[in-house]
C-alpha positions as CSV (number, residue, x, y, z in Angstrom):
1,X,-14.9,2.3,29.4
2,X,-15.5,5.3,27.1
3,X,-19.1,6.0,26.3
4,X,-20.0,7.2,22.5
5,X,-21.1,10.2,22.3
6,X,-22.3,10.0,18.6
7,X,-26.2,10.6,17.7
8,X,-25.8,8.6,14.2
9,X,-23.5,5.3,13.7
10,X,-20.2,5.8,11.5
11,X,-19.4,3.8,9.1
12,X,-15.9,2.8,7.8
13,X,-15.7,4.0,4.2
14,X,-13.0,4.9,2.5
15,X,-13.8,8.0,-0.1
16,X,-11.5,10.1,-1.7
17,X,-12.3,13.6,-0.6
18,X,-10.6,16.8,-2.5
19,X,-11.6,20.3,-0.2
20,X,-10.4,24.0,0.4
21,X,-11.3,27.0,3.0
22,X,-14.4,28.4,1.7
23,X,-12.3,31.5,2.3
24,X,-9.1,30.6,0.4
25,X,-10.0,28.6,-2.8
26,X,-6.2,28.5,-3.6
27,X,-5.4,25.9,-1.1
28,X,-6.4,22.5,-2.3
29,X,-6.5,19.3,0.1
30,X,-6.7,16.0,-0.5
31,X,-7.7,12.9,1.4
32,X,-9.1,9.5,2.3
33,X,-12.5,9.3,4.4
34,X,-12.5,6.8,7.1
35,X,-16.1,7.0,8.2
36,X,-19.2,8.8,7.3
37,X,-22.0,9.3,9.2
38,X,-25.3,11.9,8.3
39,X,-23.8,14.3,10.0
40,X,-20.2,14.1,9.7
41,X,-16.9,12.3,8.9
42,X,-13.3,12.0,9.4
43,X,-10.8,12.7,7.0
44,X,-7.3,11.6,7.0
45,X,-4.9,14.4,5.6
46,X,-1.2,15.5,4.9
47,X,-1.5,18.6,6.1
48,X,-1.5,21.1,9.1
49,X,-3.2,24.0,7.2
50,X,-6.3,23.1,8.1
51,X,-7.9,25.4,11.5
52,X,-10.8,24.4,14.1
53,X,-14.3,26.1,12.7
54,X,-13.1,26.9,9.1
55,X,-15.6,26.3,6.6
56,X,-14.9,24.0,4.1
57,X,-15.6,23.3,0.6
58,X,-16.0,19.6,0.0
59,X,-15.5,17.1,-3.2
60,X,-16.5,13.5,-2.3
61,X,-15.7,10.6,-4.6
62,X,-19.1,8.6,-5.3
63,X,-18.8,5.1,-4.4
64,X,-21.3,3.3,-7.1
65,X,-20.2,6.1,-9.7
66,X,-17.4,8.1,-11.5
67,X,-18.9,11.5,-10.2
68,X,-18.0,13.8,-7.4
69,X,-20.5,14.8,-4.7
70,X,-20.2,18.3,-3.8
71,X,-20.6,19.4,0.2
72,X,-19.8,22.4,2.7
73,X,-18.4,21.3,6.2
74,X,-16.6,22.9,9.6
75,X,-13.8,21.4,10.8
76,X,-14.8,20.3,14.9
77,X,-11.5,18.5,15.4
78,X,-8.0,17.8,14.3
79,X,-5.9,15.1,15.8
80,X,-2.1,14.5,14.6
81,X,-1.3,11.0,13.7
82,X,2.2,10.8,12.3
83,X,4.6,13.8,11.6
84,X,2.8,14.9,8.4
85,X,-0.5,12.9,8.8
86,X,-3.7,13.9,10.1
87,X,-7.4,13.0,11.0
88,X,-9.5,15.4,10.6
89,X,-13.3,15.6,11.8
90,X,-15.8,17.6,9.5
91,X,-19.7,18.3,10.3
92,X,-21.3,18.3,7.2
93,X,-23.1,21.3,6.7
94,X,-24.7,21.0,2.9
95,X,-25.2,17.8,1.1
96,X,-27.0,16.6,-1.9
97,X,-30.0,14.5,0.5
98,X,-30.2,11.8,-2.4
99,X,-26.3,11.4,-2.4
100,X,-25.9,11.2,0.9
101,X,-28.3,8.5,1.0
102,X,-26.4,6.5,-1.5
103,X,-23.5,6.9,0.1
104,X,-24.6,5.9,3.6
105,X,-26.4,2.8,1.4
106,X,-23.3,1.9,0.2
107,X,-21.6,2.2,3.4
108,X,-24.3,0.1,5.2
109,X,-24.0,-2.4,2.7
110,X,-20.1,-2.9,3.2
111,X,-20.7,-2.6,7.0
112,X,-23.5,-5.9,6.4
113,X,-21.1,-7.8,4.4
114,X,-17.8,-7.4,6.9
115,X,-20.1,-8.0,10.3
116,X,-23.5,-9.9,9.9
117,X,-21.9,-13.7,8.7
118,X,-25.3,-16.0,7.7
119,X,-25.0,-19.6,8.1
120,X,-24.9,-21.3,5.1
């Protein structure tokens, strides 16, 4: 039985993400969140350029609008999937407080809808 580890829940939320080294800005990566939590998410990527403790510039998709929410993050993990697919852990370093609010609201409210079922 593994035992989580994880302060805040994660949520399963699919967000495109668009990020580069804060050291490099000419490498651009792209991706799909699959959870997001207060602190952190994981990222699932097609690439290997991506090394433990960089620093990352972050572009997440809004879920309720056409905008982009800007963030900084460090990579903590990275965990190979397929031959060019990864997943990639980022602690979120900077955020917008009120965007990651609504994000976390939307994600809550997706999380209500696929698990709490009310009789009718």
């Amino acid at each position: 039985m593994s035992i989580e580890r994880r302060r805040f829940i994660r949520f399963d939320v699919p967000l495109e993400v668009l990020f580069k080294s804060s050291d490099d800005s000419s490498l651009l990566f792209s991706g799909i969140t699959k959870n997001f939590s207060r602190y952190g998410c994981c990222v699932e990527v097609k690439s290997t350029d991506l090394f433990l403790e960089e620093t990352m510039e972050l572009q997440l998709r809004h879920p309720r609008k056409d905008t982009f929410v800007s963030a900084s993050g460090k990579v903590v993990w990275k965990q190979q999937l397929d031959h060019d697919i990864y997943q990639v852990g980022i602690n979120l370093l900077a955020m917008d407080r009120e965007a990651k609010s609504e994000i976390l609201d939307f994600a809550y409210d997706v999380w209500l809808e696929n698990n709490i079922k009310f009789p009718v």
